[in-house]
Backbone atoms as SQL, in Angstrom:
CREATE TABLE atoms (id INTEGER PRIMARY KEY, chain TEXT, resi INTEGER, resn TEXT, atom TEXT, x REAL, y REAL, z REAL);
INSERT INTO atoms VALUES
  (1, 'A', 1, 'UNK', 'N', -5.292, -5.873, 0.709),
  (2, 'A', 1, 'UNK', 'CA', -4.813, -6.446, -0.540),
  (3, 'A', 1, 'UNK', 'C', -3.610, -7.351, -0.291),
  (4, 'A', 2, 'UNK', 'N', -2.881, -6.741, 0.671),
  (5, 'A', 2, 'UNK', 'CA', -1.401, -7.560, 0.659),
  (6, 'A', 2, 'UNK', 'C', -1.699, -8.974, 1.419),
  (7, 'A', 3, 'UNK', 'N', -2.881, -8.989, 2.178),
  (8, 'A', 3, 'UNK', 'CA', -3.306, -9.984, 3.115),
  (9, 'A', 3, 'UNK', 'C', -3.795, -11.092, 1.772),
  (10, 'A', 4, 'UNK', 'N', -4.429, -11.095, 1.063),
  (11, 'A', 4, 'UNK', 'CA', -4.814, -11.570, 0.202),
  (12, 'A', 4, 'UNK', 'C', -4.134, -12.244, -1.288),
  (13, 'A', 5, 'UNK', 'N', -3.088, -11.020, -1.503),
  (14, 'A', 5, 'UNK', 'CA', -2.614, -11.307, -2.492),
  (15, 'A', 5, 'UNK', 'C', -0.991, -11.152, -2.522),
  (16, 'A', 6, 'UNK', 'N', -0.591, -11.418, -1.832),
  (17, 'A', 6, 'UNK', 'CA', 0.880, -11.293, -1.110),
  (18, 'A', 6, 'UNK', 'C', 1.301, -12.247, -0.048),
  (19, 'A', 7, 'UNK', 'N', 2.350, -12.607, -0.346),
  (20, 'A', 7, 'UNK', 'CA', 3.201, -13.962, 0.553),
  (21, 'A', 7, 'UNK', 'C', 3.863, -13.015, 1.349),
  (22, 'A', 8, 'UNK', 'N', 4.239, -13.580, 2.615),
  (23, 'A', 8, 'UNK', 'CA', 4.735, -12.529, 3.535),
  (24, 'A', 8, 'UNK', 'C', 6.007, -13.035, 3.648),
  (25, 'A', 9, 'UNK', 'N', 6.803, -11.801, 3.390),
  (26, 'A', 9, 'UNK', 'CA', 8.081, -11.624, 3.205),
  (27, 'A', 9, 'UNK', 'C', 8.912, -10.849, 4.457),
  (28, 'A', 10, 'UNK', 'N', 9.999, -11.305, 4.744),
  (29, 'A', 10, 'UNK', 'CA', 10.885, -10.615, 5.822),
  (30, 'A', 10, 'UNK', 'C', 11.029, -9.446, 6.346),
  (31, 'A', 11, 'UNK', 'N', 10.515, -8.326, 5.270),
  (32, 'A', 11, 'UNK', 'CA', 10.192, -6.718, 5.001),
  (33, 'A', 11, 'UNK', 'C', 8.763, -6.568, 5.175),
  (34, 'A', 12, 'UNK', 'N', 7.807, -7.570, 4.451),
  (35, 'A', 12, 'UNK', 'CA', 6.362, -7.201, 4.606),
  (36, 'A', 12, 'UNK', 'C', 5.801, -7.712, 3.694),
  (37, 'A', 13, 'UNK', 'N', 4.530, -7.013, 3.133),
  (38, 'A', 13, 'UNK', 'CA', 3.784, -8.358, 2.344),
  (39, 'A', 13, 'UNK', 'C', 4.068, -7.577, 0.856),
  (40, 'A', 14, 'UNK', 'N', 4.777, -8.283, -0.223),
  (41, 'A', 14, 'UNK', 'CA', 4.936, -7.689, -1.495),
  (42, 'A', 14, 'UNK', 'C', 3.437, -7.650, -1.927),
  (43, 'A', 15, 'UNK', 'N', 2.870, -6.667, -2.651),
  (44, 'A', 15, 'UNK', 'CA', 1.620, -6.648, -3.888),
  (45, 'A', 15, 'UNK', 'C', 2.365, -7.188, -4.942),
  (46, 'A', 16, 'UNK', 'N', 1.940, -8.313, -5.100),
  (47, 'A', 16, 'UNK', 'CA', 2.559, -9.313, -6.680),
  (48, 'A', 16, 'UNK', 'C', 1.566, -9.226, -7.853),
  (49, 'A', 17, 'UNK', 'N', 0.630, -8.230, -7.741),
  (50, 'A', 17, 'UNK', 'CA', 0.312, -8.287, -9.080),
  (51, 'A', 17, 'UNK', 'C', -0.044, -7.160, -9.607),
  (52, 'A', 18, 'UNK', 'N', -0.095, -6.985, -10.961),
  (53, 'A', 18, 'UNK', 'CA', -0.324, -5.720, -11.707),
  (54, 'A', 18, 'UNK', 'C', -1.539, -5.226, -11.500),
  (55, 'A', 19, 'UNK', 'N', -1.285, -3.496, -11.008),
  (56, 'A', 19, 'UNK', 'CA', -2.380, -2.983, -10.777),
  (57, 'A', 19, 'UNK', 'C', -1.920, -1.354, -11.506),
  (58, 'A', 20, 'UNK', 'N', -2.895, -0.948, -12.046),
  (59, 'A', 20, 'UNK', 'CA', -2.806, 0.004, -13.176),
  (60, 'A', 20, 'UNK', 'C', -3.186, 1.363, -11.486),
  (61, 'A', 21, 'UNK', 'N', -2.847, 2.594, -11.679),
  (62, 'A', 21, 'UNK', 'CA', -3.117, 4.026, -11.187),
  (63, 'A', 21, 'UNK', 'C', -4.102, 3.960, -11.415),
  (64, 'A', 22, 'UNK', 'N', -5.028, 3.843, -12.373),
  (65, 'A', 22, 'UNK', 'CA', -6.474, 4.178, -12.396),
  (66, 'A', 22, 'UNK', 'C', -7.498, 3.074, -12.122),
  (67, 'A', 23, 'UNK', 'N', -7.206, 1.939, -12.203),
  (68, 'A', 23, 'UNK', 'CA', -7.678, 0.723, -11.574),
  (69, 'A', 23, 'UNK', 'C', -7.830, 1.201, -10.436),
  (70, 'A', 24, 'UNK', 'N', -7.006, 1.253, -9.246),
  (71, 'A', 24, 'UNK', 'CA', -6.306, 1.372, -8.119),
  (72, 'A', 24, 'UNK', 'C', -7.709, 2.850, -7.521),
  (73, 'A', 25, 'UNK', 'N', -7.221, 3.717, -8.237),
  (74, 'A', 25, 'UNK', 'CA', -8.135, 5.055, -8.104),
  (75, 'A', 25, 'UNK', 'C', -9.766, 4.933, -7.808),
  (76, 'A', 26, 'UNK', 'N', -10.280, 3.833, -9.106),
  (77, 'A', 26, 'UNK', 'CA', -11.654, 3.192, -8.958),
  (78, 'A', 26, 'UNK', 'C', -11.718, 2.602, -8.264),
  (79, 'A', 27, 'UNK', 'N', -10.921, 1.506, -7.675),
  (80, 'A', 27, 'UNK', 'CA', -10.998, 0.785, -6.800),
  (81, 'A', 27, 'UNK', 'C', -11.685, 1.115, -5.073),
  (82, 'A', 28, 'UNK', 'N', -10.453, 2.355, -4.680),
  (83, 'A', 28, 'UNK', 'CA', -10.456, 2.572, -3.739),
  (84, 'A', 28, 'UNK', 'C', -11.771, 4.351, -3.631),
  (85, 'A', 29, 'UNK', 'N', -12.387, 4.757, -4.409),
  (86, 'A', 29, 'UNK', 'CA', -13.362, 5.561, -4.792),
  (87, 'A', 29, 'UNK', 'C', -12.090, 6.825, -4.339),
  (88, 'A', 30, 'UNK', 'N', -11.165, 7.132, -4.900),
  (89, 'A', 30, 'UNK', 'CA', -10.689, 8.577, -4.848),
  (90, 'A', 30, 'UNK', 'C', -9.573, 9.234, -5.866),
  (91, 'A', 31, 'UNK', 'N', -9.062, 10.196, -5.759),
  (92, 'A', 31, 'UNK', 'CA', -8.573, 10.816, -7.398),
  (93, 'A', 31, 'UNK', 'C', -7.526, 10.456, -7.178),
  (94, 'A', 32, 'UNK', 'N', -6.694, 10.327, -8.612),
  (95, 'A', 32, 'UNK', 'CA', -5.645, 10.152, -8.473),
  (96, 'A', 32, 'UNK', 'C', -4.466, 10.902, -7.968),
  (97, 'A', 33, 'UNK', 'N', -4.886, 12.154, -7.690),
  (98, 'A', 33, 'UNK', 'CA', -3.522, 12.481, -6.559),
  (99, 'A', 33, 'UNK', 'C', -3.735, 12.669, -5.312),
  (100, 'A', 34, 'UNK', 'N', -5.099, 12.200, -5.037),
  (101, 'A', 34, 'UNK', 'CA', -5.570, 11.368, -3.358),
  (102, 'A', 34, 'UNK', 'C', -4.204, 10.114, -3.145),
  (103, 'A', 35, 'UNK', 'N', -4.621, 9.320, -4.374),
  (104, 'A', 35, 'UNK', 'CA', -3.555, 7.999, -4.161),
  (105, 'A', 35, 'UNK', 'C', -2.721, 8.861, -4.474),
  (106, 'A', 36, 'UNK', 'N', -1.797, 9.403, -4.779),
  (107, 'A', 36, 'UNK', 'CA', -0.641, 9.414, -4.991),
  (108, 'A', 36, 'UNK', 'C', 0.292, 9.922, -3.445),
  (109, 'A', 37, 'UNK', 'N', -0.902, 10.672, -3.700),
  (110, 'A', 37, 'UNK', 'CA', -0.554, 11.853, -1.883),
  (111, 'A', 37, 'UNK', 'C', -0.213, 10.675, -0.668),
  (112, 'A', 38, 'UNK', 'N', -1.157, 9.444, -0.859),
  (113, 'A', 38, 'UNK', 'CA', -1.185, 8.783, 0.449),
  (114, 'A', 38, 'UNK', 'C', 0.060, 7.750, 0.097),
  (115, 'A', 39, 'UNK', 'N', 0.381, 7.219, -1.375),
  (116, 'A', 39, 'UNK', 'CA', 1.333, 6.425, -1.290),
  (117, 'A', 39, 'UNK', 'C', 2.896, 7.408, -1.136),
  (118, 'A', 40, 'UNK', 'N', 3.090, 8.436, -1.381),
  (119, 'A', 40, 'UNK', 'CA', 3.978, 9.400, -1.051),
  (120, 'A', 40, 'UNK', 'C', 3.937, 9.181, 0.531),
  (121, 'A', 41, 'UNK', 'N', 2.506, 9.489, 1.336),
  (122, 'A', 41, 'UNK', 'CA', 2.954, 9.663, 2.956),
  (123, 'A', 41, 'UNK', 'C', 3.327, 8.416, 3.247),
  (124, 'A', 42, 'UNK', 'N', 2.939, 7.266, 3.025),
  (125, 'A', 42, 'UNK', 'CA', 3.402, 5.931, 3.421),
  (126, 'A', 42, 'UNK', 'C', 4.363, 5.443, 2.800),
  (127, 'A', 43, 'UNK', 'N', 4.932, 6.051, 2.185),
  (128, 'A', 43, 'UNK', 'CA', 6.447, 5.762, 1.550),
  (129, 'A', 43, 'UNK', 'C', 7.759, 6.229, 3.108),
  (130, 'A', 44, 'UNK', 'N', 7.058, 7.579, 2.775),
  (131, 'A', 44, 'UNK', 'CA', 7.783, 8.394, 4.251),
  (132, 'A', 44, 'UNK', 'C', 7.439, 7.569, 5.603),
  (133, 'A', 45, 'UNK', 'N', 6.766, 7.558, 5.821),
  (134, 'A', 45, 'UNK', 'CA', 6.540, 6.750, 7.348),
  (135, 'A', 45, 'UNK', 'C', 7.014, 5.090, 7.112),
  (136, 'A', 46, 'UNK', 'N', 7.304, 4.957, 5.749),
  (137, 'A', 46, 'UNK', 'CA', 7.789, 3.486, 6.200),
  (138, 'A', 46, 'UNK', 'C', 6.501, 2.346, 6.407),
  (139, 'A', 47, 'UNK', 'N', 5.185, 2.198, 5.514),
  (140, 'A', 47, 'UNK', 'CA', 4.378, 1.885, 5.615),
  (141, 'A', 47, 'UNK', 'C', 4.274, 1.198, 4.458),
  (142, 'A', 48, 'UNK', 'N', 4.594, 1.439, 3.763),
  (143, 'A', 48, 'UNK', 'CA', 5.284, 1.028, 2.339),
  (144, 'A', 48, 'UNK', 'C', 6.351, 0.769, 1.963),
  (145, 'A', 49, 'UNK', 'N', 6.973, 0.087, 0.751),
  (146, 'A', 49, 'UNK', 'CA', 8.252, -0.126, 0.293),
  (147, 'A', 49, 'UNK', 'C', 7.784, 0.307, -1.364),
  (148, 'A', 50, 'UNK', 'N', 8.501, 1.291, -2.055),
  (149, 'A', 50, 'UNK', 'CA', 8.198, 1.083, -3.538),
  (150, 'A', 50, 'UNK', 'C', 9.829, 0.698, -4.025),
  (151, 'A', 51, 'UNK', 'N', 8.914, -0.251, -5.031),
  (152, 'A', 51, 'UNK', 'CA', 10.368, -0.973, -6.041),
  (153, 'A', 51, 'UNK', 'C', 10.141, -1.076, -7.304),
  (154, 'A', 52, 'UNK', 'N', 10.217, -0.047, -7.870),
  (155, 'A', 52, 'UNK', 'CA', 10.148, 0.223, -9.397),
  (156, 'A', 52, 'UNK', 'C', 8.484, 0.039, -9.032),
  (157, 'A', 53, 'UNK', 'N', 7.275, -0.820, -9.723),
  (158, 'A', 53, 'UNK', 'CA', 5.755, -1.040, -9.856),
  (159, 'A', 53, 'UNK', 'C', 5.772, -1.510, -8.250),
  (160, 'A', 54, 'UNK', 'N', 6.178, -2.315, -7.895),
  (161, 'A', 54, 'UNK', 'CA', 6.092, -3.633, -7.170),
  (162, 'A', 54, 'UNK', 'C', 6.168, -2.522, -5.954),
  (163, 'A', 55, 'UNK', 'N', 5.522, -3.066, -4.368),
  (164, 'A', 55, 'UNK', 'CA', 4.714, -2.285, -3.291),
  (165, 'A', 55, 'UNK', 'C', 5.127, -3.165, -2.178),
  (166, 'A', 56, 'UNK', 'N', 5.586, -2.869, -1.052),
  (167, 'A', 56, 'UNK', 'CA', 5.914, -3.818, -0.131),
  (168, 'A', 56, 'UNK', 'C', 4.784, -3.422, 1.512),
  (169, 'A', 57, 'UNK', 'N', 4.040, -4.048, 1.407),
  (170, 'A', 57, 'UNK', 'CA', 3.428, -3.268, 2.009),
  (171, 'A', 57, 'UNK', 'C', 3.742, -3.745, 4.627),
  (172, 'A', 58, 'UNK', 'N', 4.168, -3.182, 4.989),
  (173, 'A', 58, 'UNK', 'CA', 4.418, -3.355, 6.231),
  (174, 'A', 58, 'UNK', 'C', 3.694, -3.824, 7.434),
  (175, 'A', 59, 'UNK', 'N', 3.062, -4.771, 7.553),
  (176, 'A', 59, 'UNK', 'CA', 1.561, -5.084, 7.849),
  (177, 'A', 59, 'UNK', 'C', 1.379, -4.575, 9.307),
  (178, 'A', 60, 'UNK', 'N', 2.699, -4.168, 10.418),
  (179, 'A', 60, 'UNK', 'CA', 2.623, -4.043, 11.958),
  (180, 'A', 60, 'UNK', 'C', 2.318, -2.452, 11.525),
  (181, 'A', 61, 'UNK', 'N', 3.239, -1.568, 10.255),
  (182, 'A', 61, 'UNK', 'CA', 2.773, -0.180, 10.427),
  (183, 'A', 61, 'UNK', 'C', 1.382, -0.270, 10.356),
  (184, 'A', 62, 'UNK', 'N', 1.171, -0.932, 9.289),
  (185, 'A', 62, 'UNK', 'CA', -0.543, -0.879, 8.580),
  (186, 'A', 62, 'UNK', 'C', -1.779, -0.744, 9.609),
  (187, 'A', 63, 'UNK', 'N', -1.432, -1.743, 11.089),
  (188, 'A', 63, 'UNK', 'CA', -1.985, -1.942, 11.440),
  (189, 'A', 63, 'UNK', 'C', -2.231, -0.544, 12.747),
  (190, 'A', 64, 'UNK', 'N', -0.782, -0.222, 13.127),
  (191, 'A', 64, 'UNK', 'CA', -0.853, 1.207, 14.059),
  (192, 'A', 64, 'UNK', 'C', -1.779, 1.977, 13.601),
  (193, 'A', 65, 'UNK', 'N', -2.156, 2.365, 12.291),
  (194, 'A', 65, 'UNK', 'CA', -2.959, 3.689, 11.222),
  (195, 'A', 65, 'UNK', 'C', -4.381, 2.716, 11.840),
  (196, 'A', 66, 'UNK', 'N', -4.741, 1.296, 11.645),
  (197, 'A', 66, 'UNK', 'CA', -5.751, 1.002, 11.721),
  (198, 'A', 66, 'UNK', 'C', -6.244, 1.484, 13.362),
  (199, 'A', 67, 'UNK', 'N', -5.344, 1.374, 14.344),
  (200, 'A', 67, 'UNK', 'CA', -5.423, 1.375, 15.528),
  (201, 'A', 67, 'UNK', 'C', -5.717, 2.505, 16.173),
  (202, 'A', 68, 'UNK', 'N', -4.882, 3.555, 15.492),
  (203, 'A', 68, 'UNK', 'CA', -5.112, 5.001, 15.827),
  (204, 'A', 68, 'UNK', 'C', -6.376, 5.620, 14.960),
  (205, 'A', 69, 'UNK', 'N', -7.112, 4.987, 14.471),
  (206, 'A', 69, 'UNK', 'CA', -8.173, 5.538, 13.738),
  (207, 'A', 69, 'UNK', 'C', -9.547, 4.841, 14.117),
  (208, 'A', 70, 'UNK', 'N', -9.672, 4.519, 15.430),
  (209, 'A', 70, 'UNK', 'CA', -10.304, 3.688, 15.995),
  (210, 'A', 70, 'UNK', 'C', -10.808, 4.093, 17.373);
């Protein structure tokens, strides 16, 4: 998403647009305290940035999770 819809910023790629919890939930096919659980762990590891709605997302962590799951 951030590749797509995010300008890359000094921190990482902001999500600039409004996306609702349950949008988000359908989107990605899982419940909502699936997402919540995973944006909580990637808050902690620094994989994320939350700012009030707005999501910063870290594209070198992003990519370690892709790497190690491979």
């Amino acid at each position: 998403m951030g590749e797509d819809f995010g300008p890359v910023e000094a921190r990482g790629i902001p999500i600039t647009f409004a996306i609702t919890q349950e949008s988000l939930v359908s989107l990605v096919d899982a419940s909502r305290q699936q997402v919540t659980q995973y944006f909580d762990e990637f808050d902690r590891e620094k994989i994320i940035l939350r700012e009030g709605r707005r999501i910063i997302v870290d594209p070198k962590s992003l990519d370690k999770i892709d790497a190690s799951r491979t």
